[in-house]
N, C-alpha and C positions, 0 to 999 in steps of 0.2 A: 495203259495211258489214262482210262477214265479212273480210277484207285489214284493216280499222281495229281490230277485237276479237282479232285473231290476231297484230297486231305491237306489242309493246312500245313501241317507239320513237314509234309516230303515236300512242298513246295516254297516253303523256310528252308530245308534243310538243303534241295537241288540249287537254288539260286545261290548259296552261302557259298558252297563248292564251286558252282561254275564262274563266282566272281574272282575269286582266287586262281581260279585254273586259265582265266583271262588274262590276268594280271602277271602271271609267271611267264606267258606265253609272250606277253607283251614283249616284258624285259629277256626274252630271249632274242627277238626278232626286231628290241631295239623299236617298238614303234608306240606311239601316245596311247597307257592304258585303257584310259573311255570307249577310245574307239571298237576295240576291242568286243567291252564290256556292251557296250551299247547293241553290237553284232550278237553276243551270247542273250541277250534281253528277248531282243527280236526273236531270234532263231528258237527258244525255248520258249516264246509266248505263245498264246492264244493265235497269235498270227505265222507262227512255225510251228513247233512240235508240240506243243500243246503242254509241255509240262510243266511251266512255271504259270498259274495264275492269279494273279495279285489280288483280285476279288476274291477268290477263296479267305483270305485271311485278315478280310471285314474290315472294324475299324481300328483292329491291330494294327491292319497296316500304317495307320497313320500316327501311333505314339511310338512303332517303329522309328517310324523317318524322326519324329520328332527328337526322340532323347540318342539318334548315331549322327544328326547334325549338331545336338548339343556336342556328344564329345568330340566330333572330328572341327568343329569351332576352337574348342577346347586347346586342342590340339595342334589347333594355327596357330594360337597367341602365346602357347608354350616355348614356340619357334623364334617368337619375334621378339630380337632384344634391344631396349630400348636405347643403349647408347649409339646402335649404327643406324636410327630411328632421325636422331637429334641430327647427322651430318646431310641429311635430306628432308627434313622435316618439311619445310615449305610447300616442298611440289605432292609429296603426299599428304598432307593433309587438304590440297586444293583437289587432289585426283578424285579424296575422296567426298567430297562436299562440290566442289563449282562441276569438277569433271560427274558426278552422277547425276547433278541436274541437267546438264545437257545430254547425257544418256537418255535420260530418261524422256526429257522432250525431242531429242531427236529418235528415239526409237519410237515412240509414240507417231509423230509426223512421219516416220516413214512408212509404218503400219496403217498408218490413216490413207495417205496418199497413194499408196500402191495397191494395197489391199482392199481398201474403204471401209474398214472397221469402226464402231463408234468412239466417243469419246474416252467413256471408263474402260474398256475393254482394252484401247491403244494406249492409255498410261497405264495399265496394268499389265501389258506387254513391257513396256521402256523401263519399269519399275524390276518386273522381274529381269532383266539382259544387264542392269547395273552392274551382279556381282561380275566378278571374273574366277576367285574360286583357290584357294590356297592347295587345294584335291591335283589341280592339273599345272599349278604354276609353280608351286614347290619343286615336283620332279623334272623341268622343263630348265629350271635356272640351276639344278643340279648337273644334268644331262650337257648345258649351253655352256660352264662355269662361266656366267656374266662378267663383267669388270663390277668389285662391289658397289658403286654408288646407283648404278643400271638393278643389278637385282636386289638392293635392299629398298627399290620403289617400288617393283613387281611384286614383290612379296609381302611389303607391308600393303600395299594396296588390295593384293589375293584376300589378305585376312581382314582387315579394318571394314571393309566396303562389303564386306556381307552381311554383316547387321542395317548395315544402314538400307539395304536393297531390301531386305526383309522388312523391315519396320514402314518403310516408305509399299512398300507391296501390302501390307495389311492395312494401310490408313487409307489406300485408292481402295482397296477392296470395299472397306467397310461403306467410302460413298459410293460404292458400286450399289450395294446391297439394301442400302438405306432407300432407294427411290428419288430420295431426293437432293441430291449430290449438295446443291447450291445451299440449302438451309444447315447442312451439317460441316461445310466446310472448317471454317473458323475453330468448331469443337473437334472437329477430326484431326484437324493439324496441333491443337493442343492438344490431344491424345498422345499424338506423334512426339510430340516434345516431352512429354509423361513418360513416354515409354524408355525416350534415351536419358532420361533424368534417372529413373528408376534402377534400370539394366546397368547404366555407370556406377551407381551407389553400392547396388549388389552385389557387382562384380567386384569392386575393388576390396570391398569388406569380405566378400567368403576369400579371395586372392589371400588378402594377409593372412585372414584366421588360416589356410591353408597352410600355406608356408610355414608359420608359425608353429603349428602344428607336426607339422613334420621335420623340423629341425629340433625340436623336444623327442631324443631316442625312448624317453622308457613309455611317452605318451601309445604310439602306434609301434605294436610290435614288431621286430627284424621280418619283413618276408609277406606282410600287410600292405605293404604302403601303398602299390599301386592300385589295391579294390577299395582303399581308405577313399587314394583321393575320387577313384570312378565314382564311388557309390556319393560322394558330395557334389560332385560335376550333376551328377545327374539328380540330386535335393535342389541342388541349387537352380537348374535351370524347370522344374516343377512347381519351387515354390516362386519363384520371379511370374512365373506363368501364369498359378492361381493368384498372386498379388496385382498383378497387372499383364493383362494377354499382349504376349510376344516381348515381351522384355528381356525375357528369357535368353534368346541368341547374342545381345550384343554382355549381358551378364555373362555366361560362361564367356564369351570371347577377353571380355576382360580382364575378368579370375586368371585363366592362360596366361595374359602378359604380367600378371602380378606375380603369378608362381614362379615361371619361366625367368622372371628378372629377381628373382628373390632365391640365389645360392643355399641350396640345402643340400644333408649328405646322400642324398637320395636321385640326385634330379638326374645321373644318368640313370639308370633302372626306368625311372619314371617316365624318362623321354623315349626309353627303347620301346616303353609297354604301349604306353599311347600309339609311339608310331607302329606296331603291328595292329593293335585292336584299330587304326584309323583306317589301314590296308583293308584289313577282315570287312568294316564295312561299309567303304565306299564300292567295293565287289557286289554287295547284297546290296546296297539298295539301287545301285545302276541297273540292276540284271532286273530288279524286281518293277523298278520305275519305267525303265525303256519294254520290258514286256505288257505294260499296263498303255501302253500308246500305240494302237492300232498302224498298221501303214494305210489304209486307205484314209484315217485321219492327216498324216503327214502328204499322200500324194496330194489331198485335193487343196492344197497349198498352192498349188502347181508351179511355175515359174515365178509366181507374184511373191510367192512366199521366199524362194531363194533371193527373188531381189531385194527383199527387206533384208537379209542377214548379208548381202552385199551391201549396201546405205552402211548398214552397222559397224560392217569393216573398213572401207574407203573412204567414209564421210563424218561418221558421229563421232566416232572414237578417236579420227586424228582432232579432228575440231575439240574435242574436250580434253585432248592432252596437250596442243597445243595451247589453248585458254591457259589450262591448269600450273603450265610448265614456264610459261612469259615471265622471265625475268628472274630466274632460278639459276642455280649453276650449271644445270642438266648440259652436256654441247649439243649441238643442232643433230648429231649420229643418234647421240642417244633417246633426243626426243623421238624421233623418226621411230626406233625401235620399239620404245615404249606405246608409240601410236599403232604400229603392225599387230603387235602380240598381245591379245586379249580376250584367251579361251573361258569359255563359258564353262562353270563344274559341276557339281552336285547340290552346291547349297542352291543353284538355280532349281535346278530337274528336281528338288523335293520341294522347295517352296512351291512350284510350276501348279505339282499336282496337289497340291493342298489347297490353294486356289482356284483350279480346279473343281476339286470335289465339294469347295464350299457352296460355287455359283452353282454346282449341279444340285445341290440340296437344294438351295432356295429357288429353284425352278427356274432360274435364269439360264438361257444359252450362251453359248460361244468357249466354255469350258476347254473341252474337247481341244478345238480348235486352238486357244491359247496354248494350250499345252504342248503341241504338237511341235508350232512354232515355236517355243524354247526349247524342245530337244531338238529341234533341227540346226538353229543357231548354234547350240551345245556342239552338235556330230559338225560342224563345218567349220564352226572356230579349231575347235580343239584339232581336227586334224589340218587345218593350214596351218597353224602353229607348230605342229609337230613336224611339219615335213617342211616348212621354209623357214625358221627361227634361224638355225643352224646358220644355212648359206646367207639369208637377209643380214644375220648379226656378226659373221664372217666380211661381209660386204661392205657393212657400216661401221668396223673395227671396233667392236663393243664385248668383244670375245675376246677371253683371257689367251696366253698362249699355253703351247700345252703344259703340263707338270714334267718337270724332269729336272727340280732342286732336290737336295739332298741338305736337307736341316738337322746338324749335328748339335748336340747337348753338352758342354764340356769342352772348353779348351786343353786335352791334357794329351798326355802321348799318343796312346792311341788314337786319339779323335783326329789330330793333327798328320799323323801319319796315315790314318786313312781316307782324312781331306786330300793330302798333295798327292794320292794314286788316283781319287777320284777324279780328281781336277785334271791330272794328266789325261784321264782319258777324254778331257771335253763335257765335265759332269757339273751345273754350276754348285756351287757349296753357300754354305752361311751357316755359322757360329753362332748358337746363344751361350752367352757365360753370366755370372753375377761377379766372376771371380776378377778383380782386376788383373792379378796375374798371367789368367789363363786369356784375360782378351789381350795382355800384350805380347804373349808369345803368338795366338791366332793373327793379331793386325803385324807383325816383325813379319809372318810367315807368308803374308800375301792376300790375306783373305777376307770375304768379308764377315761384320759380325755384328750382333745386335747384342746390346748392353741391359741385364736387368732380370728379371722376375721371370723365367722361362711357362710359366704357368699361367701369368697373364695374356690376358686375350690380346691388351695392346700389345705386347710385346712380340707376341706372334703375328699379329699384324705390323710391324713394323719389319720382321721379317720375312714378309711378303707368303706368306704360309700357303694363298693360293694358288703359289703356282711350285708348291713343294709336291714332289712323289715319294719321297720319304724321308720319314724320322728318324735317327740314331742318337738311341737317349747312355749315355756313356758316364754317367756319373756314379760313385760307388752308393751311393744312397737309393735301392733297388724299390721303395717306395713312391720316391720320385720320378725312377725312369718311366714306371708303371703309370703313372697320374698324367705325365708328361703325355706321353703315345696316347693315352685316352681322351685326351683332349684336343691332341692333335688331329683324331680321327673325329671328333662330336663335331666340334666348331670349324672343322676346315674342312671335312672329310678328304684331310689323309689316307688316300691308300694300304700303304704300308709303315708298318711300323717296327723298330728293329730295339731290342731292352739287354741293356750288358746285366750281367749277375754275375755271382760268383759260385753260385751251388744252385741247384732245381730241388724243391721240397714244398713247401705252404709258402702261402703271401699272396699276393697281388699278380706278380712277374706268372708266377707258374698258372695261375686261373687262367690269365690272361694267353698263355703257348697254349695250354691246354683248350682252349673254348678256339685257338685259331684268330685271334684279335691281334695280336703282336708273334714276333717270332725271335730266339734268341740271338743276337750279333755274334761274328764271327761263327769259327767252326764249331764253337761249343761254349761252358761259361768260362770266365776269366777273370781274374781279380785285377779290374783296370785300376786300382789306387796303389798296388806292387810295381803294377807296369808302369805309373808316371814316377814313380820314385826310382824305377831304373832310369829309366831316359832322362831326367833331371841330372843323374850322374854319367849320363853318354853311354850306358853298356846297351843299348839299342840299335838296332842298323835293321833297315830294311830288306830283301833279296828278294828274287823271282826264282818261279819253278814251274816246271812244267810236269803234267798231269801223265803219266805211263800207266795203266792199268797194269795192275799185278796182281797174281792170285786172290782169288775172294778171300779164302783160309788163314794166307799169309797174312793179308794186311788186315781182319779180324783180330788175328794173334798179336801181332804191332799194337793195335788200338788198344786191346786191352792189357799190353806189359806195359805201355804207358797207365794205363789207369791205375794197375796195380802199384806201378811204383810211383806214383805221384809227380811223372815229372809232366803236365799235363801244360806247363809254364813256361817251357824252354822254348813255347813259339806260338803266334797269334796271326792265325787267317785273315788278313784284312780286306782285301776286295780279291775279284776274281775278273780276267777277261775273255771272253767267250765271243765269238763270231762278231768281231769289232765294239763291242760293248763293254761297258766297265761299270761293274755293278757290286754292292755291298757282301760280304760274305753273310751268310746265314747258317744257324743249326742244321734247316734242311736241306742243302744243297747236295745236289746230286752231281757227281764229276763224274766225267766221261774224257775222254783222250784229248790233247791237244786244248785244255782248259791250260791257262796259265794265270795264277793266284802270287800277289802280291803278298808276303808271310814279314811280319815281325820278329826277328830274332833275339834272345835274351845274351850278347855278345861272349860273356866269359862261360857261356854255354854251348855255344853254336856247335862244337863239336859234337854234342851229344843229341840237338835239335834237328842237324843233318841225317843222324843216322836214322832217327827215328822218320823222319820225310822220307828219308830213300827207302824204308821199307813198309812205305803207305803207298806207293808208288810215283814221288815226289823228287824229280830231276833236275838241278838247278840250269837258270835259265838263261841263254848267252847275253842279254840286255844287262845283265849283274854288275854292279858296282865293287869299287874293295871290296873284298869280306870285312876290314877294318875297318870302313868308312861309316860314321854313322850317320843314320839317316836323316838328310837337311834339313827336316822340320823337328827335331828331335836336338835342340840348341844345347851344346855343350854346358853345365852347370855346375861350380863346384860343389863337392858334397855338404861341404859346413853351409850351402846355403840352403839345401835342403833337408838340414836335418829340424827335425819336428812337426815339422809339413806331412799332413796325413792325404789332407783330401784338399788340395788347391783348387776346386772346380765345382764344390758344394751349390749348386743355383739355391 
């Protein structure tokens, strides 16, 4: 135990891991990671088992903190995109200007009044409780799926309002430290204005140069990119820093929203890497921050101290969101909501202790003590958030309902035919097409559809994407179905995602099966631009069957004289129903007895697609239609009208 407390490096290297191993825990057990985190802190400090000691590792630890709050800053504004920014602008841009002045004085007067703290000490409290923290409100609006106009304020509020909390926490500091608070006023609040003058300029300028940069392929090499942009994130928030102290935070935060809204061919990579390296070290500096705060520091708070972090809950914060939100579109549910949930995060607990350890250089007290108080806020917001968001925003109707659309790509045979089994079984559907064609066979067939650009974000929002459970990207353009499902899962986080092809080899489609991101449609690949130029000529019908388990051997032997001989065409898995559910067919599906799977027939086939089902162990099903009857969304077409027609359904 003494070799663990005596070397820096094991006490970097135990907190790295136990942050992580918090945060896995979490998301297994489904509960707010901080809390966790906070508990691993404790338990491994000085104040439990003695292995993580944050004094060990000097005054590292504090350009630590400094350059994993530049990037996980960084990291928030990469999130936040400015056009779902513009349909709420008003009330966040008031949450975060009128609402942190009142934070800030009311967290101050309640620390005054309850506590009896002095003046600087109690605005350096209300200055530091501003932020709310993109670290714990990010996963919180993911976990909740808000209705958007509710989480695009939380969110942008999480990220914007942490520069401003920081900058306002270093300008009370400085009259802290000064002695003479009243003579340096005027020049300290002009500092403050320096600093968001500076940190805007900065940020916007390395943002573009970045982008810029990175949309130039031969400038940064294939496989570069994401230590390109690190290693700038972290120039840039060093030299803001030496240019003018503390400019720094709200500079990388702005860089973020420049990159982030500046399309290059890099930005998912860039947004996966960020979001692990932001994981990596909101783990390490929680474990390392919360072991660096004693508990007999936080007990001797006592009651007085928990009633300030109630004031903050019940009093300050609906007061500043109510201010903030007067005369906005926001309804009265969602104000309410906005005013409940406002977890304290990291960018608090590292500013906390830098502050901290400033007054303790210059000999001044009460360090300790503030600090204490903002990880306790931190530990009681963050978990009444966690354990009431849910049923409060359940309550206040502010919660999506669940996902269970099925958003298909392609109005063409297939897609149609495996809309109206979906739909039969009570699945809601929606169509994007560009084709007009393929939207007026989808709107003849019943259903609905969104008109346009399947790749645009509006477009997917118009097709209500948040409450899709999955994609089926059906068009013979296997570049597209790829780009489609990846965006479906970045910008909406889609669940699932399902990509027609016609062959497994290199591209996009197979990275994508292979890494486990998308999965291929139906039973295996299919050439869905063959199958709409069948159906266009009615040799299409749909049938049911049911699932008999037959010899492993035998129906190995079946699957592969089909592959041998190529007739791998003569029929198309389209959905399956299982224990009253009706759900998409996929590559991996595992069948088992009494599965009954809706199949696509190729008609002047059917005789030979029979045999081949009956010796998979595939038993037609008594719900069956003609054998002749084609299937009703599969509209009779004469051939001369579809001759030259390759791909009706191109998005």
């Amino acid at each position: 135990m003494s070799t663990a407390i005596a070397d820096p490096r094991l006490t970097f290297a135990l907190a790295l891991l136990a942050g992580m191993f918090a945060q896995a825990l979490a998301r297994h057990l489904r509960v707010p990671g901080i809390v966790l985190l906070l508990i691993a802190g404790v338990s491994l400090g000085p104040d439990g088992l003695g292995w993580v000691d944050p004094r060990q590792l000097g005054t590292g630890l504090y350009a630590i903190v400094d350059f994993a709050v530049a990037i996980i800053l960084f990291e928030g504004g990469l999130n936040l995109e400015i056009s779902r920014l513009r349909r709420s602008g008003a009330a966040i841009r008031r949450l975060i200007t009128w609402g942190a002045l009142v934070t800030m004085i009311g967290g101050a007067l309640a620390v005054h009044l309850v506590i009896g703290w002095g003046l600087m000490e109690s605005l350096l409290f209300g200055a530091l409780v501003i932020v709310t923290g993109p670290t714990v409100v990010g996963p919180l609006i993911s976990e909740l799926r808000l209705r958007p106009k509710v989480a695009t304020v939380l969110e942008a509020e999480g990220v914007l309002i942490d520069p401003v909390g920081a900058i306002l926490s270093v300008v009370i500091l400085k009259l802290a430290l000064s002695g003479d608070p009243g003579s340096l006023l005027l020049a300290q609040s002009g500092a403050g204005l320096a600093r968001i003058a500076a940190g805007s300029v900065l940020g916007v300028a390395a943002g573009f140069m970045l982008a810029r940069a990175l949309r130039i392929s031969r400038l940064v090499p294939e496989g570069l990119e994401n230590v390109f942009v690190l290693s700038s994130v972290l120039l840039l928030y060093a030299g803001s820093e030496s240019l003018l102290s503390h400019s720094g935070v709200l500079a990388v935060t702005i860089a973020g929203v420049v990159v982030g809204n500046t399309r290059s061919p890099v930005e998912r990579d860039l947004r996966e890497f960020k979001d692990q390296l932001t994981v990596m070290l909101i783990g390490l500096l929680f474990v390392v921050l919360a072991a660096d705060v004693r508990f007999e520091q936080v007990r001797s708070l006592g009651w007085a101290g928990l009633g300030v972090v109630v004031a903050l809950i019940v009093v300050v914060r609906p007061v500043g969101v109510w201010l903030s939100t007067l005369g906005t579109d926001l309804a009265p549910r969602e104000r309410l909501f906005l005013a409940w949930v406002a977890p304290r995060g990291i960018v608090a607990a590292a500013i906390a202790s830098l502050v901290a350890a400033d007054l303790e250089r210059a000999g001044l007290p009460g360090g300790a003590e503030l600090r204490a108080l903002v990880f306790l806020t931190i530990a009681v917001t963050v978990t009444l958030a966690g354990l009431t968001a849910g049923p409060i925003g359940n309550l206040l109707g502010v919660r999506l309902r669940r996902r269970d659309t099925v958003a298909i790509l392609s109005a063409q045979t297939l897609g149609l035919a495996l809309g109206k089994e979906l739909q039969r079984g009570g699945v809601p559907i929606v169509f994007l097409d560009s084709n007009p064609a393929g939207i007026r066979r989808a709107q003849e067939a019943g259903f609905s559809v969104v008109y346009g650009d399947a790749l645009q974000e509006t477009v997917m929002q118009r097709a209500r994407f948040a409450f899709v459970r999955t994609v089926v990207a059906l068009t013979a353009n296997k570049t597209l179905n790829s780009v489609f499902v990846s965006r479906a899962r970045d910008r909406f986080s889609v669940p699932n995602g399902l990509v027609a092809t016609s062959e497994m080899g290199v591209g996009l489609v197979s990275e994508q099966v292979g890494s486990g991101e998308a999965k291929i449609v139906f039973e295996g690949p299919h050439d869905v631009e063959r199958w709409d130029v069948r159906g266009r000529r009615g040799d299409v019908g749909v049938e049911y069957f049911l699932h008999i388990p037959v010899d492993a051997k035998e129906e190995e032997e079946a699957a592969g004289s089909i592959a041998i001989v190529g007739m791998s065409e003569h029929f198309v898995m389209l959905a399956v129903e299982r224990d009253g559910a009706t759900l998409v067919m996929d590559g991996d599906w595992q069948f088992r007895e009494g599965d009954r799977v809706a199949i696509a027939l190729h008609l002047p086939e059917r005789d030979d697609a029979l045999r081949q089902l009956r010796d998979r162990g595939w038993q037609p099903s008594p719900m069956n239609a003609e054998p002749d009857e084609p299937h009703p969304e599969t509209p009779d077409v004469d051939a001369s009208d579809s001759a030259g027609e390759t791909d009706p359904a191109r998005a």
